[in-house]
C-alpha positions as CSV (number, residue, x, y, z in Angstrom):
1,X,-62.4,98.1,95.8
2,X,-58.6,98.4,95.1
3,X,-58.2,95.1,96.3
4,X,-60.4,93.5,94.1
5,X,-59.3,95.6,91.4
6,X,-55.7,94.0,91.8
7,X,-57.1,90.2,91.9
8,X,-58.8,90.6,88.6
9,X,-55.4,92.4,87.0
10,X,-53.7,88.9,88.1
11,X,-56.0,86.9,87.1
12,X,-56.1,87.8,83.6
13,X,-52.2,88.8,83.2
14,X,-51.9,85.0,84.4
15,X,-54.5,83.6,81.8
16,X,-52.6,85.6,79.3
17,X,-49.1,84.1,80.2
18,X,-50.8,80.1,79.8
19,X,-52.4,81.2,76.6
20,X,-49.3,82.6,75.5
21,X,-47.0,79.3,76.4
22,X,-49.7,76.7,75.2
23,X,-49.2,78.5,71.7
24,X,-45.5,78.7,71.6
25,X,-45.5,74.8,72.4
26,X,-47.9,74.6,69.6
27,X,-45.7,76.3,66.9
28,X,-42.4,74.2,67.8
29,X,-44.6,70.7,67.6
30,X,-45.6,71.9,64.1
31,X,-42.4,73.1,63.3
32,X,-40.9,69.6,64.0
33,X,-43.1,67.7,61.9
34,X,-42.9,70.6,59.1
35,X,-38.8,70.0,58.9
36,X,-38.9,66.1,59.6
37,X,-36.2,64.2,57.8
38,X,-36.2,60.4,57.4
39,X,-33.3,59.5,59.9
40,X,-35.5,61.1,63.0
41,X,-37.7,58.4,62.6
42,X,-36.0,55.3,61.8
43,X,-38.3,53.0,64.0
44,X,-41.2,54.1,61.5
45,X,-41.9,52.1,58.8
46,X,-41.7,53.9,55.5
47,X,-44.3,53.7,52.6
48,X,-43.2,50.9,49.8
49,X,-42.8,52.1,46.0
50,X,-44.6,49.1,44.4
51,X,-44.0,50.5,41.1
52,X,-40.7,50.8,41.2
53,X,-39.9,47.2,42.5
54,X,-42.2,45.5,40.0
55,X,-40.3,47.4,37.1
56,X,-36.6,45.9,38.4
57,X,-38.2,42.4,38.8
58,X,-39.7,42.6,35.6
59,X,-36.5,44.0,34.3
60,X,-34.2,41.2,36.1
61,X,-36.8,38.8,34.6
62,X,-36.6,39.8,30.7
63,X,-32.6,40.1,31.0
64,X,-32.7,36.1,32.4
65,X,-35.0,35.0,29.5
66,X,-33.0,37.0,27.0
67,X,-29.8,35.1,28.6
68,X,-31.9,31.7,28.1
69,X,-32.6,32.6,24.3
70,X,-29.1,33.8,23.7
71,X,-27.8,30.0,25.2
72,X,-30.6,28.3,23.4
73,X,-29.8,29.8,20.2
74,X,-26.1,29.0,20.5
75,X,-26.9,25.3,21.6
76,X,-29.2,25.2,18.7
77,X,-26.4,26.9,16.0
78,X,-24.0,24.0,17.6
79,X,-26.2,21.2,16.8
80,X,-27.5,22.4,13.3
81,X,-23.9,23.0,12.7
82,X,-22.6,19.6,14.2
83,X,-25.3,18.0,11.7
84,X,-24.2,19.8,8.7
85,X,-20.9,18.6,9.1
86,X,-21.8,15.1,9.3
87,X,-24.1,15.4,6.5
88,X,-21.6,17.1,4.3
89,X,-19.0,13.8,5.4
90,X,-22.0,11.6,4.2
91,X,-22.5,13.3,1.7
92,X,-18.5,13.1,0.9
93,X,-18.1,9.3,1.2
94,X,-21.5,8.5,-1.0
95,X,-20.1,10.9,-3.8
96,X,-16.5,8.9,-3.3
97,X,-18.4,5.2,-3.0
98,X,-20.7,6.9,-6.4
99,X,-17.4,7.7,-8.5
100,X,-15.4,4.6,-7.5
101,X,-18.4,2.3,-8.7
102,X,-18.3,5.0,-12.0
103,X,-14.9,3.2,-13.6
104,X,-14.9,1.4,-17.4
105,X,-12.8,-1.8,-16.9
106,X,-10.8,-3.2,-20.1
107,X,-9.2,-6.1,-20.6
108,X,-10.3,-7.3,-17.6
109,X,-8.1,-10.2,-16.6
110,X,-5.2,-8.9,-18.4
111,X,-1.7,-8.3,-17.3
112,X,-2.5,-4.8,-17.8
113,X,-5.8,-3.6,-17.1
114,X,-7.6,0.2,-17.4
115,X,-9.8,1.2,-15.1
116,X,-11.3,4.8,-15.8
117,X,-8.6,6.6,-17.4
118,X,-5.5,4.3,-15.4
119,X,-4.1,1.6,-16.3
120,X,-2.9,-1.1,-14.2
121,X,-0.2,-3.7,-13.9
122,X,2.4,-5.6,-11.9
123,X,6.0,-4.8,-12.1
124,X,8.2,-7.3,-11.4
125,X,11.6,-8.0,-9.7
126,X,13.8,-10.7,-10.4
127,X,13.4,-11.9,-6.7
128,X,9.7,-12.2,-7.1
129,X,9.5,-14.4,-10.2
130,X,9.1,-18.2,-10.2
131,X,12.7,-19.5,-11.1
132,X,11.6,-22.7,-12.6
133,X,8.2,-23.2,-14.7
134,X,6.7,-25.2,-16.8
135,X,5.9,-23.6,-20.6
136,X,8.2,-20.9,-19.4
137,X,4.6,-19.1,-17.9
138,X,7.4,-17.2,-14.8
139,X,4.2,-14.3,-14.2
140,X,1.6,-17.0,-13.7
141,X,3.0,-18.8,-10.5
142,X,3.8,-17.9,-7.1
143,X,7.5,-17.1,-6.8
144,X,8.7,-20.1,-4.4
145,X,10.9,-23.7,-6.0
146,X,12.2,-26.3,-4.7
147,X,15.8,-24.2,-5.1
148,X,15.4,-21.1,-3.6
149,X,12.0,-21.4,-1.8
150,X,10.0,-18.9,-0.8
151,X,11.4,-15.5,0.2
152,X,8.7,-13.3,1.8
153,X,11.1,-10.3,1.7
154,X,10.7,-10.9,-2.0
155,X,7.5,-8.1,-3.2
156,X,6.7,-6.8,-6.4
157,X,4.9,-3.4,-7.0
158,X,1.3,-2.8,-8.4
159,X,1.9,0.2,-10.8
160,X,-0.7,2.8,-12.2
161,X,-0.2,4.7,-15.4
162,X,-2.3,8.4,-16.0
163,X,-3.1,7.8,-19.6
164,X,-3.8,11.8,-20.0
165,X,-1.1,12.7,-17.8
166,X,1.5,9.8,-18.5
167,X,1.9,9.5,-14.9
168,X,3.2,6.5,-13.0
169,X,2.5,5.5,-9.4
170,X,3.3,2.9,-7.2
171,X,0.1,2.2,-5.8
172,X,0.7,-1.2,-3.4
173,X,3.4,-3.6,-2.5
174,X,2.3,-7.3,-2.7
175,X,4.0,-10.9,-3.2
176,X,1.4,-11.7,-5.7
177,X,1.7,-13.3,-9.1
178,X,-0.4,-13.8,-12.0
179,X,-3.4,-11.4,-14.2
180,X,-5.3,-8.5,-12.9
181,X,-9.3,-8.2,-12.4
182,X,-11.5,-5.6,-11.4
183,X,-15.5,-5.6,-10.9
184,X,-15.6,-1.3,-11.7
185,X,-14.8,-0.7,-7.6
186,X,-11.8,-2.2,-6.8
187,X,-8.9,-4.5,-8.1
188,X,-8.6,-8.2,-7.7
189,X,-5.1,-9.7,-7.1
190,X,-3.8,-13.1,-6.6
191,X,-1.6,-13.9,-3.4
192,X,0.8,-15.9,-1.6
193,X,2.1,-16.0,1.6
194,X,4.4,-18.9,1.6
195,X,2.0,-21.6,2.5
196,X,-1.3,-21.1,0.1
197,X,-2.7,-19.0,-2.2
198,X,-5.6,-16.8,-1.6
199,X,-7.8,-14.0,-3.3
200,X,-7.1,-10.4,-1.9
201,X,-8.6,-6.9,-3.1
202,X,-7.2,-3.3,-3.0
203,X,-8.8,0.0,-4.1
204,X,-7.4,1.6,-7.2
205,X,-5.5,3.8,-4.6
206,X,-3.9,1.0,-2.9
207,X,-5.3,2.5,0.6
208,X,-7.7,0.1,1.4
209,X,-7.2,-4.1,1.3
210,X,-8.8,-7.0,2.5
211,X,-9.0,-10.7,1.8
212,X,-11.8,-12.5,-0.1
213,X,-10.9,-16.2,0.1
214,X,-8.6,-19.1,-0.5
215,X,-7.8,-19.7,-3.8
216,X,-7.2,-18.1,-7.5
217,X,-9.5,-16.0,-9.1
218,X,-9.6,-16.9,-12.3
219,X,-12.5,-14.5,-14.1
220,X,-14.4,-11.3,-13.0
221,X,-17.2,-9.7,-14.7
222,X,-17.3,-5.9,-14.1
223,X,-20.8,-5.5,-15.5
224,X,-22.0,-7.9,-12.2
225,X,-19.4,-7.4,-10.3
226,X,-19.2,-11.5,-10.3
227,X,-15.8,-13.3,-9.2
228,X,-14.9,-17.0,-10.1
229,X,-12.6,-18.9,-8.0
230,X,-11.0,-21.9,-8.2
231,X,-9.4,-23.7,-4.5
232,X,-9.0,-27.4,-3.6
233,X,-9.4,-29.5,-0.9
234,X,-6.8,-32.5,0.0
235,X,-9.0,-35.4,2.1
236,X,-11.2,-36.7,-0.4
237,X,-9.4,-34.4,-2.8
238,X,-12.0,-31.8,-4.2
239,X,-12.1,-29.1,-7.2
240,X,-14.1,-26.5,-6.0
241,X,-15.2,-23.6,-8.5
242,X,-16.8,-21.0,-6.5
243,X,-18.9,-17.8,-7.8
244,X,-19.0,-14.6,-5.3
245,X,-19.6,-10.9,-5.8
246,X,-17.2,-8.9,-3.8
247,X,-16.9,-11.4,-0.4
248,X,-20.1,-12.5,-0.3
249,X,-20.0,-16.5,-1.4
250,X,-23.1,-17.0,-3.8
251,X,-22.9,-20.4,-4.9
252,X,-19.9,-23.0,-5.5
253,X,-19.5,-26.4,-8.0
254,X,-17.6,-29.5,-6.5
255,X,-16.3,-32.4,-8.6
256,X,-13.3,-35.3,-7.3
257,X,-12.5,-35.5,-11.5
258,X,-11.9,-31.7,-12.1
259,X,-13.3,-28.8,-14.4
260,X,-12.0,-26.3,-16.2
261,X,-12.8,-22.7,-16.5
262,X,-14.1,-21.3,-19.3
263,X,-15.5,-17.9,-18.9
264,X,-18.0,-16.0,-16.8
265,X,-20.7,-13.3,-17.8
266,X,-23.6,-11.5,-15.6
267,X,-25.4,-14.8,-16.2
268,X,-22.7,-17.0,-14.1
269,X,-19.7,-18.9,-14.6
270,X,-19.1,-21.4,-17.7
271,X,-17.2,-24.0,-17.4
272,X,-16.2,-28.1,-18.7
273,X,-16.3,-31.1,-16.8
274,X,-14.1,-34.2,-18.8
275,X,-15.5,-37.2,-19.0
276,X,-12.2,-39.0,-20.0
277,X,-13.7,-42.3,-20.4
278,X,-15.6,-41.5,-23.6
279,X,-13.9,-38.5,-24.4
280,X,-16.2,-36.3,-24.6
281,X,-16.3,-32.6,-22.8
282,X,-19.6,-31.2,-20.8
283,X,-20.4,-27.7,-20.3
284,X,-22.3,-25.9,-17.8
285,X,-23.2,-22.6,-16.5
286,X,-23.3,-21.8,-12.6
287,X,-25.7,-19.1,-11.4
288,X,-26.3,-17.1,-8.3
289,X,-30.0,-17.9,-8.5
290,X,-29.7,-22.0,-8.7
291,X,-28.2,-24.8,-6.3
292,X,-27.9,-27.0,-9.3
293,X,-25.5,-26.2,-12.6
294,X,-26.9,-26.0,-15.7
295,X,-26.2,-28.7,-18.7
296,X,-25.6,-26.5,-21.9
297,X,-24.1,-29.2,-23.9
298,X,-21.3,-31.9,-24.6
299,X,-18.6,-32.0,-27.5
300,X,-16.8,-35.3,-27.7
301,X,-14.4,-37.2,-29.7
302,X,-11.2,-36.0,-28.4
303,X,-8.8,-38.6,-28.9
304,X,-5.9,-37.8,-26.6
305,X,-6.8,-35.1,-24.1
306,X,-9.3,-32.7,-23.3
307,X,-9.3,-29.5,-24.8
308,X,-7.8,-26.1,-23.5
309,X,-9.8,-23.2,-23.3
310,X,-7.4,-19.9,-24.9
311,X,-10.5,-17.9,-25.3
312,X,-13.8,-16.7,-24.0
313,X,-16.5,-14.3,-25.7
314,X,-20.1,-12.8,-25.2
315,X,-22.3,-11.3,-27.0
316,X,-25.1,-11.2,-24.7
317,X,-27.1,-13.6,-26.3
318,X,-24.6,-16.8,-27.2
319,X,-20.9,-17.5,-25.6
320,X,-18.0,-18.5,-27.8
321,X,-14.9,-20.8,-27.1
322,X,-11.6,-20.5,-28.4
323,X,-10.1,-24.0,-28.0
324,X,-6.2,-25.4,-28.5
């Protein structure tokens, strides 16, 4: 009875001692997962923030289109300001084109002409006038002879006088010769380079030049900004009267007898044609809108020689001559 007594005590000390070690186990697995930090379990793959990772994309997203904008913006300013500044130079050269075309031209064809509030002329140097000519007329040739020849060294000055101010300028240096004409833009000067003559034009700042054509000018009308000029050909020799406006040829007479000028309107040129075998004198009037002169008249009975023309006026409706 002892005995058995004794197996039973063992048998339940020993279920007690298991019970007891399966629950300490217990406590230190629970423990472990209670006080867990990240770095025990690196091979586990952590849960993502979605929210937070859509917010920085988004936010890396808005500061790239803001950058975009920002360049856009500054490409744009470049451009519209790029534009304006070549619309303000436009704008700079019409208004300068507007108040050169703006001028009053008197005593066009003069020796001294006023343009605006300027007036013109040529001054001079002894070098630079013709030393031999005939009715003493030194201003109205080229300055070459058969004495000295010609001396392109030999210039003369294109002068401007202020008539508020009183001031003078030296506007251009030129080997020309003869009477000043301007169509309201731009003057109209007579040349020579030592082998012809030919038709040149400045602005009334002397900056800007350039040729028109051979020959003399002999008349401008600043109202139509028409130009007569006169040149000549040698084989068969020719008289040519040409009419332009600025460089652009319009229309030109040829005659083997020779014409004279006479004057030149809006309308055209007016000139005379001799007929020397009856003595008589024909006009006629050359436009920009006809091949063909126009007959306005004869006058005749000159017994020695045909007349001179000193003087030419309009009023718009009828032309007058002043003959010698």
């Amino acid at each position: 009875m002892k005995a058995q007594k004794k197996a039973w005590i063992i048998i339940f000390i020993s279920i007690f001692m298991l019970s007891t070690m399966a629950c300490g186990k217990a406590d230190k697995v629970t423990d472990i997962g209670d006080h867990a930090n990240a770095g025990d379990f690196a091979d586990v793959d952590a849960p993502v923030d979605t929210d937070h990772t859509d917010n920085t994309q988004q936010s890396a997203t808005e500061e790239e289109t803001q950058k975009t904008t920002e360049e856009s913006r500054t490409t744009e300013s470049r451009i519209t300001e790029s534009n304006t500044t070549e619309s303000r130079t436009t704008e700079s050269r019409t208004t300068e084109s507007n108040t050169t075309e703006s001028r009053t031209i008197e005593n066009n064809g003069g020796y001294f002409l006023k343009a605006g509030n300027e007036v013109f002329y040529r001054e001079h140097q002894l070098d630079t006038l013709c030393k031999n000519a005939v009715w003493g007329e030194f201003i109205e040739n080229p300055s070459f002879n058969d004495e000295y020849g010609y001396d392109p060294a030999a210039v003369s000055q294109i002068c401007s006088i202020d008539t508020e101010t009183f001031e003078k300028k030296e506007i251009y240096e030129d080997s020309g010769y003869g009477k000043l004409f301007s169509d309201g833009k731009r003057l109209y000067l007579n040349e020579y380079d030592g082998k012809e003559t030919y038709v040149k034009y400045i602005s009334f700042d002397g900056d800007n030049e350039g040729m028109v054509a051979s020959g003399e000018i002999v008349g401008c009308d600043a109202k139509s900004g028409l130009l007569a000029i006169t040149s000549w050909e040698a084989e068969p020799y020719t008289c040519i009267l040409s009419l332009y406006k600025g460089t652009e040829l319009l229309n030109e007479f040829r005659s083997e007898e020779g014409f004279e000028f006479a004057g030149i309107t809006d309308e055209g040129i007016f000139y005379m044609v001799p007929d020397y075998m009856n003595g008589n004198a024909d006009y006629y009037q050359l436009t920009a809108d006809q091949d063909k002169e126009i007959h306005l008249g004869s006058m005749g009975d000159f017994e020695y020689e045909m007349p001179v023309h000193e003087q030419f006026l309009s009023d718009g409706e009828n032309v007058y001559f002043v003959l010698s």
